[in-house]
ROTITOR-68091 format. One record per residue (C-alpha): residue number from 1; x, y, z. Coordinates in steps of 0.25 Angstrom, whole numbers, always signed. Example, Ala and Ser with C-alpha at 12.3 -4.5 7.8 and 13.67 -1.06 7.14 Angstrom:
# residues 2
k:1 | x:+49 | y:-18 | z:+31
k:2 | x:+55 | y:-4 | z:+29
END
This chain:
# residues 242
k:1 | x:+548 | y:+703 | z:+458
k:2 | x:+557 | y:+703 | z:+446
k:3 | x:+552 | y:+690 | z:+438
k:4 | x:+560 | y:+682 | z:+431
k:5 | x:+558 | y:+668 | z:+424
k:6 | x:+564 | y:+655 | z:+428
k:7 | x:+574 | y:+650 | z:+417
k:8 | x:+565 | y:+636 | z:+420
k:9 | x:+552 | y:+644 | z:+415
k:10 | x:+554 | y:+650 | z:+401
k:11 | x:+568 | y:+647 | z:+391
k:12 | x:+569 | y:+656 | z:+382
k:13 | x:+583 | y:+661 | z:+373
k:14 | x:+591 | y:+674 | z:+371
k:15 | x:+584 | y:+674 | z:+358
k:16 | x:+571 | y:+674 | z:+360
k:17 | x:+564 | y:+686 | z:+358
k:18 | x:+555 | y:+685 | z:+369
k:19 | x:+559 | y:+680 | z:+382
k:20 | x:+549 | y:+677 | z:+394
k:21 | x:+551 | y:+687 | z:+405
k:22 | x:+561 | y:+682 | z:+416
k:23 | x:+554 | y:+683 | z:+431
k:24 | x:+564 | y:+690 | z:+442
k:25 | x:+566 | y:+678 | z:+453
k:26 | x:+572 | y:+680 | z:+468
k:27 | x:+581 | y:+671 | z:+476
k:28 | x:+588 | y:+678 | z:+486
k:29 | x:+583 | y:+675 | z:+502
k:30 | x:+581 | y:+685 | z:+515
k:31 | x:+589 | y:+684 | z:+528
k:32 | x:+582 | y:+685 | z:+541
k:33 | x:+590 | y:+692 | z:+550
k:34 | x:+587 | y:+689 | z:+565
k:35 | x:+588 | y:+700 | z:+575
k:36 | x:+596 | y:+696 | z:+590
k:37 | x:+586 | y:+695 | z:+599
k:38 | x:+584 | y:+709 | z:+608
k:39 | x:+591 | y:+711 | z:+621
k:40 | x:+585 | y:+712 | z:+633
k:41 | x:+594 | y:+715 | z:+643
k:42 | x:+608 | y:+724 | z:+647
k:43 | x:+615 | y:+710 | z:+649
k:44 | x:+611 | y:+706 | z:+636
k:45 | x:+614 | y:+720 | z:+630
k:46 | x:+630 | y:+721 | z:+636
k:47 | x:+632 | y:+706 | z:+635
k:48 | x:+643 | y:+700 | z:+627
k:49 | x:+639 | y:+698 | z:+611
k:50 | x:+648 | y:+688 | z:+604
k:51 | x:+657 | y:+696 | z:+593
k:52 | x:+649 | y:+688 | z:+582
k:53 | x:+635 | y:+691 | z:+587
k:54 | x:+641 | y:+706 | z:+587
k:55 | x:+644 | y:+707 | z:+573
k:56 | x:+632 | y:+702 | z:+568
k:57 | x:+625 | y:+711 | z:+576
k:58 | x:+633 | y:+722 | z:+570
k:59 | x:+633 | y:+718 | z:+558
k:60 | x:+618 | y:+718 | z:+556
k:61 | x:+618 | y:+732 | z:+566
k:62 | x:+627 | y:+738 | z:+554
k:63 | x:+618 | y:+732 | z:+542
k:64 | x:+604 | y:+737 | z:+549
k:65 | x:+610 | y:+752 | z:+551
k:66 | x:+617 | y:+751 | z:+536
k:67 | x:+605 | y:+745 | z:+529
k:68 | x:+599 | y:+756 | z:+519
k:69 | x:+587 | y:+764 | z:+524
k:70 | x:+583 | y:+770 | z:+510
k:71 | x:+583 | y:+764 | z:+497
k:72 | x:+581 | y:+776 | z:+487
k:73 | x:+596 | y:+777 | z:+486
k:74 | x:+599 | y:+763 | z:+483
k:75 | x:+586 | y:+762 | z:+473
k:76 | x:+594 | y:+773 | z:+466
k:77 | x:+607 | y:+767 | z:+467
k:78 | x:+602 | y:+756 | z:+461
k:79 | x:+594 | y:+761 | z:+450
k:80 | x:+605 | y:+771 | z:+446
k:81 | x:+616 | y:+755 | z:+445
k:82 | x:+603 | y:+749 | z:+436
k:83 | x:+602 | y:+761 | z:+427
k:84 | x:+611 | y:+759 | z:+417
k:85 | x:+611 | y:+744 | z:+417
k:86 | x:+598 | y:+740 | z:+408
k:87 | x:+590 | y:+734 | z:+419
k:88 | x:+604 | y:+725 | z:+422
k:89 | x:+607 | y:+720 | z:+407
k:90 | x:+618 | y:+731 | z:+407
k:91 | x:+625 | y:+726 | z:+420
k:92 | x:+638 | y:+720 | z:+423
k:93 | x:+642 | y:+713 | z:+435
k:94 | x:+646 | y:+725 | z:+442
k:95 | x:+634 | y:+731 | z:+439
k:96 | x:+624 | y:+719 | z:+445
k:97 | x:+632 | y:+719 | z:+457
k:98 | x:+632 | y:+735 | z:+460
k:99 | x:+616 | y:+732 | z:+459
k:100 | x:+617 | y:+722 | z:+468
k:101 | x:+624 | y:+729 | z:+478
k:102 | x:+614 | y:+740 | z:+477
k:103 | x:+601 | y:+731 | z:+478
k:104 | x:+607 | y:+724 | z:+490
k:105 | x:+607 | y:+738 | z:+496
k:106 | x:+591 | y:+741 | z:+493
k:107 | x:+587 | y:+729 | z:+497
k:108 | x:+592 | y:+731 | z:+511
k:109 | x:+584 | y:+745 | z:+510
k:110 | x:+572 | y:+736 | z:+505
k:111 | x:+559 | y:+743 | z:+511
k:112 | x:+550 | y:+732 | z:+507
k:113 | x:+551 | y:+721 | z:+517
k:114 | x:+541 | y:+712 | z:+511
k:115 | x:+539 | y:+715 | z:+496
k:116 | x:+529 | y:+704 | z:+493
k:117 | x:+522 | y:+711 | z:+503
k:118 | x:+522 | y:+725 | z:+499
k:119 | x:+514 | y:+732 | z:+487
k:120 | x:+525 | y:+737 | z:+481
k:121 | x:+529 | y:+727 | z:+476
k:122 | x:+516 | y:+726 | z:+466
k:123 | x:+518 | y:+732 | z:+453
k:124 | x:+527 | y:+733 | z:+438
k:125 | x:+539 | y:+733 | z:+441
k:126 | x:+551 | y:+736 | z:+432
k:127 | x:+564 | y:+726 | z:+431
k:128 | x:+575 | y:+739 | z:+430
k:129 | x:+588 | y:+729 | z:+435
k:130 | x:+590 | y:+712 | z:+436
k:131 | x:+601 | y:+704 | z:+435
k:132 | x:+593 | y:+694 | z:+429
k:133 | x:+598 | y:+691 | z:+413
k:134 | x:+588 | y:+684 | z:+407
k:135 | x:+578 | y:+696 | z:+411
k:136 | x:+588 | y:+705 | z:+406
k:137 | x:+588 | y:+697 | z:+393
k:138 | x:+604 | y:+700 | z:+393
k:139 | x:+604 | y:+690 | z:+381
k:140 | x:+594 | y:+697 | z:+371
k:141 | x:+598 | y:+709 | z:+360
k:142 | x:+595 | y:+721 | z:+369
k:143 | x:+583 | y:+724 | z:+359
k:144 | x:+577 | y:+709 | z:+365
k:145 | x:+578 | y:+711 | z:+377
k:146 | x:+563 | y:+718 | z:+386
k:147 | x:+566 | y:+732 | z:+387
k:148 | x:+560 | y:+731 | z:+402
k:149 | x:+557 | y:+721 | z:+411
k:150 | x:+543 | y:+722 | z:+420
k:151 | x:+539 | y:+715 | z:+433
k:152 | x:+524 | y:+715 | z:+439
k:153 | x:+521 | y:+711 | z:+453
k:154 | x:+508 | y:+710 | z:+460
k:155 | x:+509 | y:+705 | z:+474
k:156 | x:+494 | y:+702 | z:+476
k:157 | x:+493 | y:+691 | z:+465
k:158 | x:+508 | y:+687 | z:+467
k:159 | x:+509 | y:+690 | z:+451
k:160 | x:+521 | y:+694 | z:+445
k:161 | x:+524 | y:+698 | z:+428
k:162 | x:+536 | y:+700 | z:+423
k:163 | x:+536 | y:+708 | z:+409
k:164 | x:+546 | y:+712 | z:+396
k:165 | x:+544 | y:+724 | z:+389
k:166 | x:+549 | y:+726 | z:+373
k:167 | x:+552 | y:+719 | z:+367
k:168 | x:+550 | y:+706 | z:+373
k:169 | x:+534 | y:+708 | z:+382
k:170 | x:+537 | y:+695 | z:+391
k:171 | x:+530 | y:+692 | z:+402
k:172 | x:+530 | y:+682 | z:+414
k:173 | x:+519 | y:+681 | z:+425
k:174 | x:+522 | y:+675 | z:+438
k:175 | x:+514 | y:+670 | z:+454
k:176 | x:+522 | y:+673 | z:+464
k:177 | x:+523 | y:+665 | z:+478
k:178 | x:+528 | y:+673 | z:+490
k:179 | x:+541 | y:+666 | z:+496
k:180 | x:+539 | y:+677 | z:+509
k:181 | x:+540 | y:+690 | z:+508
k:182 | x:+550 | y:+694 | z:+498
k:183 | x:+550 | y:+683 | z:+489
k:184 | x:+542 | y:+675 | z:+479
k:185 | x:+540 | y:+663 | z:+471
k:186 | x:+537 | y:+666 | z:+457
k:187 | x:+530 | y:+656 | z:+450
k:188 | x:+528 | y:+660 | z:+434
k:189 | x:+515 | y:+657 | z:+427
k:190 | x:+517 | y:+664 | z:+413
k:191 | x:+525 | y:+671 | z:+403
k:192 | x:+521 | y:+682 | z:+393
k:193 | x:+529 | y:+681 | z:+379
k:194 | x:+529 | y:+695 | z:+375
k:195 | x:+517 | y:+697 | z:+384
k:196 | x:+506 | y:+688 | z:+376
k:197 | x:+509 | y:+675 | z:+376
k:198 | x:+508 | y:+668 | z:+387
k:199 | x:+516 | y:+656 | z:+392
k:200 | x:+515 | y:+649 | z:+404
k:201 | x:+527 | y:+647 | z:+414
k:202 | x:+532 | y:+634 | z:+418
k:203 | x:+529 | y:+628 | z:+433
k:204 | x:+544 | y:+631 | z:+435
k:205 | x:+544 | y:+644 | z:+431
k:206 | x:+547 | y:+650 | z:+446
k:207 | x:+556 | y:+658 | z:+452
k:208 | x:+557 | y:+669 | z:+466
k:209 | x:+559 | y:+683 | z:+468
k:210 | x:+563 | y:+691 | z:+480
k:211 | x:+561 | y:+705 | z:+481
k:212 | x:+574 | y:+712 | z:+488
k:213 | x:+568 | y:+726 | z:+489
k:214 | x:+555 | y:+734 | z:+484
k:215 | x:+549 | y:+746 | z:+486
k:216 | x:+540 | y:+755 | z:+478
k:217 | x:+551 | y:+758 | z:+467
k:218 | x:+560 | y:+747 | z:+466
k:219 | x:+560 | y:+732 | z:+468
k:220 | x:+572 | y:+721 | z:+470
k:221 | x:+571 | y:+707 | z:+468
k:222 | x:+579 | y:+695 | z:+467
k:223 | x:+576 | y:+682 | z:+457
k:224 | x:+580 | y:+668 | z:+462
k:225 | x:+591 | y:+668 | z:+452
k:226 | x:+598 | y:+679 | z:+458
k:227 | x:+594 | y:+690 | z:+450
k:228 | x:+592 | y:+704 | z:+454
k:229 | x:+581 | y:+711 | z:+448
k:230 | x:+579 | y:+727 | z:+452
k:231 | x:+564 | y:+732 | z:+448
k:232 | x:+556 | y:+747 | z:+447
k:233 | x:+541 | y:+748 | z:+451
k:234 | x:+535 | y:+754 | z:+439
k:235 | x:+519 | y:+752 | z:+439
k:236 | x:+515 | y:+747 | z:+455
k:237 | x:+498 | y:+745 | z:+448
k:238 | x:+502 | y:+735 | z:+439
k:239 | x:+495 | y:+723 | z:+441
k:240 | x:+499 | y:+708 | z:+435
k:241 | x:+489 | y:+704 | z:+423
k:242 | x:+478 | y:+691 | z:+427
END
């Protein structure tokens, strides 16, 4: 779950050097889609089906037999559109909605069903793409800005850590609340300026986060503010400090 900070918790300007590490939130919702109920009979095989009814059904007949099987192309056409755009920094409009287009497609090949159920969603992971400016640090000197940008989930505490590297070592710890199987609350406790002093978050530091697709390599989530944010598994051991 890519963490990012409420603008309601932690203020902080374009000037500062140290900025408290933005938590990735999620907003979007799941359909449901309700299968016709089986036929039982010839009559009801050959009957008459109303023009409507038969588009649908064709419609989703034609999604379920187009709908990806394998995701190893589409991870690599993705990864080859977020190479050359500094984690998103370096994208223009064109760009965020080519990677849009693309992630669409891997979440429909999304292996992983239930996410907050799964243990491969345990680990570091690496933020490598987000639409998400403030995480980005856009606004900072290029020399400012954290050179990468960590998450650390652990499913069995429902702890996650958000993490800056050089120059800036900011951290964020938060609790997260299961919403159902896909999507949790986050709550944030406390922030890290660079790594050592702590501050605690306000009550309404709190935001959500939906995880679209994951599996042992690569991880999507989507933030409550309509960010995108696109992460590499790098160490699944690691386990949030007490």
């Amino acid at each position: 779950m890519a963490l990012s900070t409420p603008s309601t918790a932690v203020n902080t300007t374009t000037t500062t050097t140290h900025q408290l590490p933005k938590l990735f939130h999620s907003h979007s919702s799941l359909s449901t889609i309700t299968f016709p109920a089986k036929l039982t009979t010839t009559h009801h095989l050959f009957s008459a089906t109303p023009i409507s009814k038969w588009r649908t059904n064709v419609s989703f007949l034609t999604s379920f037999l187009n709908k990806p099987k394998d995701a190893k192309p589409i991870k690599e056409e993705l990864l080859d559109a977020i190479a050359p755009l500094d984690r998103g920094a370096e994208a223009s409009a064109e760009d965020q909605q080519t990677i849009e287009e693309i992630v669409q497609k891997l979440e429909a090949a999304n292996p992983t069903k239930e996410p907050l159920k799964s243990p491969l969603l345990d680990g570091k992971w690496e933020l490598i793409y987000t639409t998400s400016q403030s995480i980005l640090q856009t606004k900072r000197p290029k020399f400012l800005r954290s050179r990468v940008n960590y998450q650390a989930i652990n499913v069995d505490t429902l702890r996650a850590q958000n993490m800056e590297s050089f120059p800036t070592f900011n951290q964020v710890t938060a609790d997260l609340t299961p919403v159902n199987s896909k999507k949790v609350a986050v709550k944030f406790d406390y922030f890290k300026i660079v790594g050592l002093i702590p501050v605690k978050a306000s009550d309404s530091a709190r935001g959500s986060l939906e995880i679209t697709y994951l599996d042992e390599e690569l991880r999507v989530s989507r933030g409550d503010k309509g960010n995108l944010f696109v992460l590499k598994m790098i160490d699944p051991s690691y386990r949030i400090p007490t």
